[in-house]
N, CA, C and O atoms as a MOPAC input file, in Angstrom:
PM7 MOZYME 1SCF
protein

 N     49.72700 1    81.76500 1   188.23400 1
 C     48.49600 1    81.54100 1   188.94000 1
 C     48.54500 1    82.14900 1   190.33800 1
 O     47.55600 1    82.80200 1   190.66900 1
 N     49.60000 1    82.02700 1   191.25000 1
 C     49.72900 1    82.99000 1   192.44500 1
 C     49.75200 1    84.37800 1   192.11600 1
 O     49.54700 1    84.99700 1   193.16000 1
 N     49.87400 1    84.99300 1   191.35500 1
 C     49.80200 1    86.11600 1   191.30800 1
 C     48.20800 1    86.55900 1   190.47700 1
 O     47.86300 1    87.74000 1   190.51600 1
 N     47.66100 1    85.92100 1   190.03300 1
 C     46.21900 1    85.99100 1   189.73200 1
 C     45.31900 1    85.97800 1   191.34300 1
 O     44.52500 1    86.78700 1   191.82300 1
 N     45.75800 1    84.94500 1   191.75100 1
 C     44.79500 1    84.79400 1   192.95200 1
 C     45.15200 1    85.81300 1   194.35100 1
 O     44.35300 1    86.24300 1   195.18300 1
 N     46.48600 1    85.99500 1   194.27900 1
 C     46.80500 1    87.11800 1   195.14300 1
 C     46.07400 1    88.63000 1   194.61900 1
 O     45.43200 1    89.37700 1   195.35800 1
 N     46.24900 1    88.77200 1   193.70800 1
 C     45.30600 1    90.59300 1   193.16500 1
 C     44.16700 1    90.19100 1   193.76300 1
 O     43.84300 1    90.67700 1   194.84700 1
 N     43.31700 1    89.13800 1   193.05900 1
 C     41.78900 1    88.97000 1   193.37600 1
 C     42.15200 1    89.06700 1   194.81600 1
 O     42.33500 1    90.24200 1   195.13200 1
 N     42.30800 1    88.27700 1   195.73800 1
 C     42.35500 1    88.50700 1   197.01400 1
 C     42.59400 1    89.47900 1   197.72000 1
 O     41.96200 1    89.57900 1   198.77200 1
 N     43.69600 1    90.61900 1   197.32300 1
 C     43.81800 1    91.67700 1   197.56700 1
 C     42.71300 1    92.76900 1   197.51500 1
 O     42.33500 1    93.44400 1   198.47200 1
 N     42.16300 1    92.84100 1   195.97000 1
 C     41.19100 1    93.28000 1   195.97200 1
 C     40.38100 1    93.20100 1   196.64700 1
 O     40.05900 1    94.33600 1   196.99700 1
 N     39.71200 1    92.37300 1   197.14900 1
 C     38.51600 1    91.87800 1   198.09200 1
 C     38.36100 1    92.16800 1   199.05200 1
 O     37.28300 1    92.60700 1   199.45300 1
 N     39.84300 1    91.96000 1   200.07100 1
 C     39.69200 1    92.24000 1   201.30200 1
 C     40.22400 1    93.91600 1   202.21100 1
 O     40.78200 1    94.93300 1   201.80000 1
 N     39.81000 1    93.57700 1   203.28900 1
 C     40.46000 1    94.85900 1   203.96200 1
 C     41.64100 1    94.85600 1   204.53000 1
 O     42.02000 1    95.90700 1   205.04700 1
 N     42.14400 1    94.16300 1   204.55100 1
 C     43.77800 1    94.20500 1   204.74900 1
 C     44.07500 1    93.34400 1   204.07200 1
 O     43.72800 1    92.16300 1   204.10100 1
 N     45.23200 1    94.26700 1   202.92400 1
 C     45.62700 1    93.36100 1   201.86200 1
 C     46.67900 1    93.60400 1   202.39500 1
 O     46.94900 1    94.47100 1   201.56400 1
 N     47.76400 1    93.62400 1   203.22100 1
 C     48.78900 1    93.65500 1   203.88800 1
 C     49.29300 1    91.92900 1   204.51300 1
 O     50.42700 1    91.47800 1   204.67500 1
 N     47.96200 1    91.29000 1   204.74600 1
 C     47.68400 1    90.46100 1   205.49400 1
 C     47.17300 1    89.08700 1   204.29100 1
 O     46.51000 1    88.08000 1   204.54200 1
 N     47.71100 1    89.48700 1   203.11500 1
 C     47.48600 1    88.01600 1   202.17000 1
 C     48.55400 1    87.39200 1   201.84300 1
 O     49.53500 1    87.89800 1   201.29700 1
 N     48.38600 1    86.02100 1   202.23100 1
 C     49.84800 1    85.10000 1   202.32400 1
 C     49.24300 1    84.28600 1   200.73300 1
 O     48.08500 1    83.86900 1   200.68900 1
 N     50.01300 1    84.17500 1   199.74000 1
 C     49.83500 1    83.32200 1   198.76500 1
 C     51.25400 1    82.05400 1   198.87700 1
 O     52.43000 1    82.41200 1   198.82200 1
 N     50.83800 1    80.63500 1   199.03300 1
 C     52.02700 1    80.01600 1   198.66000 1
 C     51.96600 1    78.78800 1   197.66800 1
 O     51.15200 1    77.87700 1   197.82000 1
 N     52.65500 1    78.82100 1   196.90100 1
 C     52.54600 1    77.83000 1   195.58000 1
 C     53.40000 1    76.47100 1   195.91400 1
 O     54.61800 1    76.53100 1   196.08600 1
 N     52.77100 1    75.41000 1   195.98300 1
 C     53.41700 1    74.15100 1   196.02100 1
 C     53.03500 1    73.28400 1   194.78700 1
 O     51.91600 1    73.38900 1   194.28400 1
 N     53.97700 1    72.42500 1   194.30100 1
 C     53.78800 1    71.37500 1   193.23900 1
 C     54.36400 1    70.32100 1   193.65400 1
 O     55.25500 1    70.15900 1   194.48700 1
 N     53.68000 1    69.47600 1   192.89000 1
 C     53.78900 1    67.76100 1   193.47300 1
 C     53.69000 1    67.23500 1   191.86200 1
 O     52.58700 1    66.95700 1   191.39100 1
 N     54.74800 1    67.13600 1   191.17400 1
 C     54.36800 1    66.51700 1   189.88500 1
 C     53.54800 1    67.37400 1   189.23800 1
 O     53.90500 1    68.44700 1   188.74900 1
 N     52.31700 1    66.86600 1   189.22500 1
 C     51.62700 1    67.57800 1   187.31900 1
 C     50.29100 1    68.35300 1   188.46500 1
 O     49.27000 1    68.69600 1   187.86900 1
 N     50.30900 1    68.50200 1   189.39100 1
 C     49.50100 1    68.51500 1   190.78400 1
 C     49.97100 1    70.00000 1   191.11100 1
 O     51.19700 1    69.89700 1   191.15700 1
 N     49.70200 1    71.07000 1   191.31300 1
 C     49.82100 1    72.65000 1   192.12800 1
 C     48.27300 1    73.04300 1   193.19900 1
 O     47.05800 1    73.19500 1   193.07100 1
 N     49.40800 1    73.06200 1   194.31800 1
 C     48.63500 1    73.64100 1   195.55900 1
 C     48.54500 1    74.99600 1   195.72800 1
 O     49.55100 1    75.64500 1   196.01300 1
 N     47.46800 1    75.51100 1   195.59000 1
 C     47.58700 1    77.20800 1   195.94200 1
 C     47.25500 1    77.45200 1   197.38500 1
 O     46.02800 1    77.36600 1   197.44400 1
 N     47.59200 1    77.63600 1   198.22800 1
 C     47.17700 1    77.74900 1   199.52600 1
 C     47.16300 1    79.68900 1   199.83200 1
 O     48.14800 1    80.42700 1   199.85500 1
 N     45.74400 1    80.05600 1   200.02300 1
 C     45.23700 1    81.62600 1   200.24800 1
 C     45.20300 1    81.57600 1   201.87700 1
 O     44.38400 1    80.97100 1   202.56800 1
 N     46.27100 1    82.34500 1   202.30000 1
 C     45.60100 1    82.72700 1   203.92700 1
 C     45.22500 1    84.40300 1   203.95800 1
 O     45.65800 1    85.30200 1   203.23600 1
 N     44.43400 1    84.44400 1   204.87200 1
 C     44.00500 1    85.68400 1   204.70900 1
 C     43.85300 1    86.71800 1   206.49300 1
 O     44.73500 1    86.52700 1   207.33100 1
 N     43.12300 1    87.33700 1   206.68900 1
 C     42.97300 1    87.49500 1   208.02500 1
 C     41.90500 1    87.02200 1   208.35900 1
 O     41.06800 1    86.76700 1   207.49200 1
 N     41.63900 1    86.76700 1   209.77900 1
 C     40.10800 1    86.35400 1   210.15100 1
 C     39.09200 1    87.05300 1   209.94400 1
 O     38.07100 1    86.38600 1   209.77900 1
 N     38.94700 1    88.40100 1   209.87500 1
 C     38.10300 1    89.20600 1   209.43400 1
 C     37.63400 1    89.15000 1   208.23200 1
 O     36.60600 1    89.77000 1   207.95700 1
 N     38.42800 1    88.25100 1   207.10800 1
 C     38.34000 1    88.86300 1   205.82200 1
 C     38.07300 1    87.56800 1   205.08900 1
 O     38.31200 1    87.28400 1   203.91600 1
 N     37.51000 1    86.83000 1   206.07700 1
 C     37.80400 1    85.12600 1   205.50700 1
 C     36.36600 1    84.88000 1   204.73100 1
 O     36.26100 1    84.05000 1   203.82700 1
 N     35.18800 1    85.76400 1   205.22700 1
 C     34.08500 1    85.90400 1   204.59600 1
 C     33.82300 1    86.34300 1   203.36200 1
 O     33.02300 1    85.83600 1   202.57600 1
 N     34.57400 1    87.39300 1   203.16800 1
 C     34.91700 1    88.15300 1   202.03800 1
 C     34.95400 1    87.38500 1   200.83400 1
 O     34.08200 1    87.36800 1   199.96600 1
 N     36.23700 1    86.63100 1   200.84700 1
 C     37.13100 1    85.78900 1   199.67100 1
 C     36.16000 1    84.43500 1   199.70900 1
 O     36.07800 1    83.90900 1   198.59900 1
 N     35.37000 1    83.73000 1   200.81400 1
 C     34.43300 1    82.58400 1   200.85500 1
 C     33.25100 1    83.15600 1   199.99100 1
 O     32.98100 1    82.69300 1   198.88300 1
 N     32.72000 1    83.95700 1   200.43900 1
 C     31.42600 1    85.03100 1   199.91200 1
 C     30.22800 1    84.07000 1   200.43500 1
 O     30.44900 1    83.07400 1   201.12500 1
 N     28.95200 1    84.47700 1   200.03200 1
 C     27.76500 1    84.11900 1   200.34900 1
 C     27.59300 1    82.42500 1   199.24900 1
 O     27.57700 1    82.46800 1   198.01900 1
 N     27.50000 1    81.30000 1   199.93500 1
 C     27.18800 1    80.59500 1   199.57600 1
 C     28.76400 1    79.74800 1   199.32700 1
 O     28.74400 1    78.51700 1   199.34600 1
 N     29.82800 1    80.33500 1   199.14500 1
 C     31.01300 1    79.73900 1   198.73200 1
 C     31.15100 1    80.73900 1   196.81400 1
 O     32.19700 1    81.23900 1   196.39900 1
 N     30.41100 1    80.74300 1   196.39500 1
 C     30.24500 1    81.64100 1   195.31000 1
 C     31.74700 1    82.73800 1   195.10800 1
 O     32.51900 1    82.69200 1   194.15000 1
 N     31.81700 1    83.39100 1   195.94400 1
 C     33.75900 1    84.21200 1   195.54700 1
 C     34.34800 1    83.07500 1   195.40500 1
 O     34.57200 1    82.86000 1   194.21300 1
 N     34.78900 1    82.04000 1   196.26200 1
 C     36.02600 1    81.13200 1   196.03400 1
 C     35.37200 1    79.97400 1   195.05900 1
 O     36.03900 1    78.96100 1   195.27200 1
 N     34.77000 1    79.80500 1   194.48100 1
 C     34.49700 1    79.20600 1   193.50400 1
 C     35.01200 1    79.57900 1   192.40400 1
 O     35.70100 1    78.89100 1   191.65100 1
 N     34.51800 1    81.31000 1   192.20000 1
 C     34.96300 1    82.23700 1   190.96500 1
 C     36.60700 1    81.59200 1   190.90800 1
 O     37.11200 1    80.89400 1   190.02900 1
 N     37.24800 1    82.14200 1   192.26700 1
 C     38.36100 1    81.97000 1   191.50400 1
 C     39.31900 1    80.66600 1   191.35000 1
 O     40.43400 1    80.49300 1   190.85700 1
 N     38.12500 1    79.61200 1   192.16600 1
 C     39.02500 1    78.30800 1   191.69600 1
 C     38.57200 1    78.42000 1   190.40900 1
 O     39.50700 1    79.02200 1   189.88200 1
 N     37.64800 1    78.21200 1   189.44900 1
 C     37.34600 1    78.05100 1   188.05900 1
 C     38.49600 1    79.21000 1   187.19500 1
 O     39.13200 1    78.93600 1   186.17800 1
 N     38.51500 1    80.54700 1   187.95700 1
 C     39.73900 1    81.12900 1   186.83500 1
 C     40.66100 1    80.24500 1   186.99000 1
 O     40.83900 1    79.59200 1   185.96200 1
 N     41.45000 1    79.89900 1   188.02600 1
 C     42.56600 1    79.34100 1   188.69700 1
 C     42.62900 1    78.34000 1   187.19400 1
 O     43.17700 1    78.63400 1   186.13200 1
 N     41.89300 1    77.13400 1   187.53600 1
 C     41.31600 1    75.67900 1   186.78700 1
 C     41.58600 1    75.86800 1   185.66200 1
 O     42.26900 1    75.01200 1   185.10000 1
 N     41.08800 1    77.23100 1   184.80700 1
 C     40.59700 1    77.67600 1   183.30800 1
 C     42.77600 1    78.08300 1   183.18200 1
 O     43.49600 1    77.77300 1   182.23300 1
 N     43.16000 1    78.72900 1   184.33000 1
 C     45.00000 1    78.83900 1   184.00600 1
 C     45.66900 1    77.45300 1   183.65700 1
 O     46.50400 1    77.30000 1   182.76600 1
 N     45.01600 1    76.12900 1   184.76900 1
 C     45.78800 1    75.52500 1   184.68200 1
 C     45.76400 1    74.44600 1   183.73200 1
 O     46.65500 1    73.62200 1   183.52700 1
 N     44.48000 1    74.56100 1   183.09600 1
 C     43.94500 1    74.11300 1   181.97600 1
 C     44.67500 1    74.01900 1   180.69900 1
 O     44.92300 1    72.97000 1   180.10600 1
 N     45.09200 1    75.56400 1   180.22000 1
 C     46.00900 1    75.81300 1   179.33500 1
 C     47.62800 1    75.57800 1   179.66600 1
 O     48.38900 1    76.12700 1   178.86900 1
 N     48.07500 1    75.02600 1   180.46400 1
 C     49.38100 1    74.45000 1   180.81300 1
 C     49.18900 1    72.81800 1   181.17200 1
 O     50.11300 1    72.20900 1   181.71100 1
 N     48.32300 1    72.36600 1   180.94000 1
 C     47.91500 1    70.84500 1   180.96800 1
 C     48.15400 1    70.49600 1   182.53800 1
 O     48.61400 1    69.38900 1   182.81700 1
 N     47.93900 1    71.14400 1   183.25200 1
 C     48.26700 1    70.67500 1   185.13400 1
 C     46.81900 1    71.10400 1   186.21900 1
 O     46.05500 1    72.03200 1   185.95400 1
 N     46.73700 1    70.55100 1   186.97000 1
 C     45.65600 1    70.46500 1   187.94300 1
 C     46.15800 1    71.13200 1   188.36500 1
 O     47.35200 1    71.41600 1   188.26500 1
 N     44.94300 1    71.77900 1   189.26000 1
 C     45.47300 1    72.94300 1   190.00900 1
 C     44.18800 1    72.93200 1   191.76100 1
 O     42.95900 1    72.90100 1   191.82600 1
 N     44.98800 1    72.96300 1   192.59000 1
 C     44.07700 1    73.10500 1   193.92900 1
 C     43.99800 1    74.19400 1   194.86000 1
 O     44.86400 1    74.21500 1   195.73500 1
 N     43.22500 1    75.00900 1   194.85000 1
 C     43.05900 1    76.15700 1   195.85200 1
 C     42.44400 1    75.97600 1   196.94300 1
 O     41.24000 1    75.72500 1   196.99800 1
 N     43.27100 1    76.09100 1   198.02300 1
 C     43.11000 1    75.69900 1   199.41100 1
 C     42.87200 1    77.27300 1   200.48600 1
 O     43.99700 1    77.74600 1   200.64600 1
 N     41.91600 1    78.05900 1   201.13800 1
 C     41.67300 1    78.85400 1   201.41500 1
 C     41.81200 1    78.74000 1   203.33100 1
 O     41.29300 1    78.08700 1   204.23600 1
 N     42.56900 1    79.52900 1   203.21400 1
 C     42.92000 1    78.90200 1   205.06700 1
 C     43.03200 1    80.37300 1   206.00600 1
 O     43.24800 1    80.31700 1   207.21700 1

């Protein structure tokens, strides 16, 4: 799942040099935490929240098929 959400993010923004992905678990519980640059924070949010939605639901739809919750935290 970090490496799903890191491409998408990469993709998106203008400095993909500048995307921190870090994976934490707590039991049956995974934290995805996306930092990005300040410039680019619009980008990956998009109009309405609509981009980071997309990819919490892929994220959700990964963690779905491994029976574990999954939380994407965009910072």
């Amino acid at each position: 799942m970090k490496e799903l959400v890191q491409y998408i993010a990469c993709a998106l923004v203008d400095h993909p040099d500048q995307v921190e992905v870090t994976e934490t678990q707590a039991g049956n519980t995974i934290v995805i935490e996306l930092r990005v640059a300040p410039d680019d924070m619009g980008r990956v949010i998009g109009k309405n929240g609509r981009v980071a939605n997309a990819i919490r639901a892929l994220v959700r739809l990964m963690a779905m098929n491994e029976n574990r919750r999954v939380s994407l935290e965009i910072i």
